[in-house]
N, C-alpha and C positions, 0 to 999 in steps of 0.2 A: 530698454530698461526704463523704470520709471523716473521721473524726475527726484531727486534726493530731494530740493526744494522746491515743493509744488507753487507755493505762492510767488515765485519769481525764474527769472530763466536760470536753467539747468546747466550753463556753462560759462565761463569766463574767457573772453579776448581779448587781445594781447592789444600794443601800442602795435605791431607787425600785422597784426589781423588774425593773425594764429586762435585756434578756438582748444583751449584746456575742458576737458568734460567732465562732469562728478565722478562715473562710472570710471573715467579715468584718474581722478587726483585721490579718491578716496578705493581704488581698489585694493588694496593690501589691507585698510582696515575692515573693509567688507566683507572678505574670506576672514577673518575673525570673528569666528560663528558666534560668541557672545556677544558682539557687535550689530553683523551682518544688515542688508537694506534695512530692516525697520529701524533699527538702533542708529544707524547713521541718517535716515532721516528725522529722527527724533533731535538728534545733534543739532542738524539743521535747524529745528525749530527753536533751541532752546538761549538761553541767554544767562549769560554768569558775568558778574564784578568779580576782577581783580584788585584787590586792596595793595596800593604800594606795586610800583613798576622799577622797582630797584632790583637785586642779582634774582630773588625768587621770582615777582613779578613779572620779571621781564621772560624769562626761563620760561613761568607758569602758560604765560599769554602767548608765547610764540608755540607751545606743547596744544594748546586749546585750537587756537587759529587753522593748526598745521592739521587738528583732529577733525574740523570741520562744521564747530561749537557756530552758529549762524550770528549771534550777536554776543558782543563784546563789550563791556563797562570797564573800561581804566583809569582809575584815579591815582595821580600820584601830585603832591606836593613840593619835587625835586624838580633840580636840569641836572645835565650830565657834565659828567667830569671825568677829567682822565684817567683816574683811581679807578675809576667804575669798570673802565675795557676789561680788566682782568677778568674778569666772571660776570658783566653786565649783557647778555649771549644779542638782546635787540641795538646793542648800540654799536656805534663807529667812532671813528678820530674826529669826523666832519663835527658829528654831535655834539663831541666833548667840546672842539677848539670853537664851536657855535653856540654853546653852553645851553643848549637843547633842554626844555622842559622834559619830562622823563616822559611823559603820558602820551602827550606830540611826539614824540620821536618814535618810541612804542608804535602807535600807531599808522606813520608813516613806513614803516618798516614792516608791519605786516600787509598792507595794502601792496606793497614789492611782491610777495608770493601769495599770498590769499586773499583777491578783492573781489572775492563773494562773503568774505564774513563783514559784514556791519562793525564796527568800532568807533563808540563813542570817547573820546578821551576829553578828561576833566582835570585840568592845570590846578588842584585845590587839596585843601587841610580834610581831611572825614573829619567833621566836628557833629554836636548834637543836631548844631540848627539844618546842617545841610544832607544828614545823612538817608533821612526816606526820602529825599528826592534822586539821591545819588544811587543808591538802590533798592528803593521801591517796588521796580519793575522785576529785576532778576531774580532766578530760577535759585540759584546758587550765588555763594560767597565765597571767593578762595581768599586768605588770610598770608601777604604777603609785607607786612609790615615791618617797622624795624622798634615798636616800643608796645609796652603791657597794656598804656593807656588806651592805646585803638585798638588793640583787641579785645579789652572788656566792653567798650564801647559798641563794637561790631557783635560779641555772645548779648548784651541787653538789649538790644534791636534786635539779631536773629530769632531770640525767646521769643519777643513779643510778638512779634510776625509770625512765628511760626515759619522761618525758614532755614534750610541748612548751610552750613558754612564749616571751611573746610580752616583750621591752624596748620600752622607751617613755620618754621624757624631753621637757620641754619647759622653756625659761627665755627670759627676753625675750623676742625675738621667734623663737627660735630650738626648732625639732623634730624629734626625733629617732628613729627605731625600727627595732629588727629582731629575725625571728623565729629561733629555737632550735628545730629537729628534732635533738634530741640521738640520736648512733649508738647500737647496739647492745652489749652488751658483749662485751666482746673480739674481738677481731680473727677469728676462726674460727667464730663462735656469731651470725652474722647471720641470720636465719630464711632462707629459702629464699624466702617472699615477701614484704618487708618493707610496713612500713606505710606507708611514708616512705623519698625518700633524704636520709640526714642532712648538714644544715650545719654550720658551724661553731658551736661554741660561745661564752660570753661570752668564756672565758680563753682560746680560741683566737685572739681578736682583741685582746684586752687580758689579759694574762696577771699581771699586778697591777693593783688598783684604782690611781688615780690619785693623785699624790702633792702635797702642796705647797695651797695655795689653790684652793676648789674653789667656785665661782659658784654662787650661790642668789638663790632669788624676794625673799628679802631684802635682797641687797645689787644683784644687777641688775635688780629687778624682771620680771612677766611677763605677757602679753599672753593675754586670755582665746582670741583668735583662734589663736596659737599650741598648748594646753593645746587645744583641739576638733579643730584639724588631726592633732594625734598620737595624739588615742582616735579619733579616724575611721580614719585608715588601719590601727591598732592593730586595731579592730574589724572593718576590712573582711580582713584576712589570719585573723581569728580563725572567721569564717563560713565563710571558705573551708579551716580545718582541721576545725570540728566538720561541715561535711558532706561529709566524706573528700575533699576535693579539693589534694592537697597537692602536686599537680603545680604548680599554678597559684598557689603562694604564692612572695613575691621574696624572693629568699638574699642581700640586699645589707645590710649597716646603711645608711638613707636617712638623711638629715641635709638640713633645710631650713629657712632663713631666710626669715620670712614678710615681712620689711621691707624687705630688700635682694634676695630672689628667688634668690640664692646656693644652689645646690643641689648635694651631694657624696654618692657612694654607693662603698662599699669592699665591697667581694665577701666572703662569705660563704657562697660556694658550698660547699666543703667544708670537711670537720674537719679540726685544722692536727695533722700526724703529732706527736706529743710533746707535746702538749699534756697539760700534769698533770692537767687535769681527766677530761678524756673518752679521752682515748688511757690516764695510766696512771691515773686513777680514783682520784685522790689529792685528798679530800672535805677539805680543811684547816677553810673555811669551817662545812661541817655541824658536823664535830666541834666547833665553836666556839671552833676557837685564836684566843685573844688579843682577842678581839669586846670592842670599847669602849664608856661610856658613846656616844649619840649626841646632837649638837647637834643643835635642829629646823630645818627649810627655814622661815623666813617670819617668827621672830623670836626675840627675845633670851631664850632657853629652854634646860633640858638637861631630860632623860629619865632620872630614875632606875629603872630594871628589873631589881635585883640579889635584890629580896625577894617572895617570895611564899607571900601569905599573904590569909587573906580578912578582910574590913574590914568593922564594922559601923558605919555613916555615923553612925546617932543616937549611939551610942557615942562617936565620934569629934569630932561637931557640940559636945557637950557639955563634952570633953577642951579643946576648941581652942577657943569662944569667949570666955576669957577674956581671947586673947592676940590677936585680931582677928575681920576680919569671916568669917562662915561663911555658906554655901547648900550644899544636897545634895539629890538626887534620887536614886533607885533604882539610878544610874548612874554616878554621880559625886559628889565631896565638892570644891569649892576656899574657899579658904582663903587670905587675903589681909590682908599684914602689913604695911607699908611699904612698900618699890617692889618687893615679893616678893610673887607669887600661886602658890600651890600645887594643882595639883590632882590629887586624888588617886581611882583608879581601885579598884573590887572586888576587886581581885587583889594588890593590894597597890602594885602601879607606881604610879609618880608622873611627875608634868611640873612644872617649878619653870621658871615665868616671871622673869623683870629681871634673868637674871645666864647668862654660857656658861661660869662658872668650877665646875667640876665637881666642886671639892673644897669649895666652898661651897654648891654642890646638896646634896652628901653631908650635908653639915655642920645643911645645915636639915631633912631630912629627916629626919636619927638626933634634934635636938633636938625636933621637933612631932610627927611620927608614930611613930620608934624605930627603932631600929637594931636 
């Protein structure tokens, strides 16, 4: 058989010496004649970011890896926590009781069963300043986030680039996803053979983020059954974009409750005329107007990401033990005061657990690390 990846060797060996072969780890998807050798060496070539390695992320990226997707972009902003094992399908006890960066552990984790896929993982915020560097390169965007903000963020980038990415949401028992073939620019400049016919965008369907009270795995809880339904379908529309079949992917946002069977789809067939994003290409989000601190999904936390700067943990270990308890790894620093745990990232970001008042984030931040 042919090599699935012609640019590098065709088989993977073990720590035992044991030799796993493509024709062997990918033959079930092979006989999947919409699949079949071309489509999976196509895989092979291809390359997708995952946004956020939390329950979707993590789901999404072990579904990719296991498919045979050649190279991997994982960004997440978290470590893990014990809350997470319910439905977190990449993680362990070791991770949580280690307080494991999401995106590290991710990626150690699929190096365990697939170390033929490539896996860059990025310990970081998707903000404006870092995001075409963060995905620049990729084929594809799957959208595993837990706020609106980096999603509109991620559809004004996708626009502009012209690339696709996939929405995905999941809360109680409730799942949600639809893909983005963003148009062309401008109205007269469509290539003569496009890649794609493009759908609507995110702000074509939603033309503001949503206002007022917004449901989280924290306050309504979430069901690991739901959080695998949405990287499955997430991941089934995303094989059927990297091996060019984009006839065959569904232009609907799907919405389905796994408890009550309640099932609702709104068309997404095309881009909505006037749309600020994709029609007049008005990138608010990239530019990064007005982007807030953000609260986390899953518990009583804020995100400080206004500083950046590089941290030397011993350095800091030394600083802050006087003032409570301290652990650090090469990855992380936290730092734990009273009903306050800080943890603090190489770049300088921070996560401050037991409080969502943001001006008391700030407050403990400028007094233990600096302002």
């Amino acid at each position: 058989m042919e090599p699935l990846y012609p640019e590098s060797a065709s088989s993977t060996t073990s720590v035992e010496g044991t030799v796993i072969e493509d024709h062997e780890r990918y033959s079930r998807q092979i006989l999947f004649r919409q699949i079949g050798v071309e489509g999976q060496a196509r895989l092979g070539r291809s390359h997708a970011a995952v946004v956020g390695c939390g329950a979707t992320g993590a789901a999404a990226a072990s579904l990719l890896a296991r498919a045979g997707v050649g190279t991997l972009t994982l960004i997440d902003r978290d470590f893990v926590e014990p809350s997470n094992l319910q439905r977190q399908v990449l993680f362990d006890e070791a991770d949580a009781l280690e307080a494991l960066p999401k995106a590290e552990a991710a990626r150690r984790k699929i190096a365990q069963f697939n170390s033929r896929v490539t896996v860059r993982s990025h310990i970081a915020d998707l903000v404006p300043e870092n995001i075409a560097t963060l995905l620049g390169d990729s084929d594809l965007i799957l959208d595993a986030t837990d706020n609106f903000e980096t999603r509109y963020l991620i559809n004004d980038f996708a626009v502009q680039q012209t690339k696709p990415w996939i929405y995905a949401a999941a809360i109680g028992a409730y799942a949600a996803t639809m893909n983005v073939l963003p148009r062309f620019a401008g109205s007269g400049s469509d290539p003569v053979d496009p890649v794609w016919r493009p759908t609507a965008c995110l702000a074509c369907l939603f033309p503001k983020p949503p206002s007022g009270p917004v449901e989280t795995c924290d306050t309504s809880g979430i069901l690991s059954t739901a959080v695998n339904f949405a990287a499955s379908i997430q991941v089934t529309e995303a094989l059927k974009l990297l091996t060019g079949q984009t006839e065959a992917i569904r232009r609907t946002l799907l919405s389905f409750d796994l408890w009550t069977s309640e099932r609702s789809e709104i068309s997404a067939q095309n881009p909505r005329e006037g749309c600020a994003v994709c029609d007049r290409r008005e990138f608010t989000h990239l530019a990064g107007l007005g982007r807030p601190h953000i609260t986390l999904c899953g518990r009583n936390s804020v995100q400080i990401h206004e500083h950046h700067r590089a941290v030397d943990f011993a350095a800091m270990r030394d600083r802050l033990t006087p003032h409570g308890q301290v652990r650090f790894n090469n990855l992380l620093l936290r730092f734990e005061r009273g009903p306050h745990v800080l943890t603090l990232f190489g770049d300088g970001r921070a996560i401050i657990q037991g409080t969502t008042d943001v001006t008391m984030a700030r407050s403990l931040y400028a007094r233990f690390i600096g302002s």
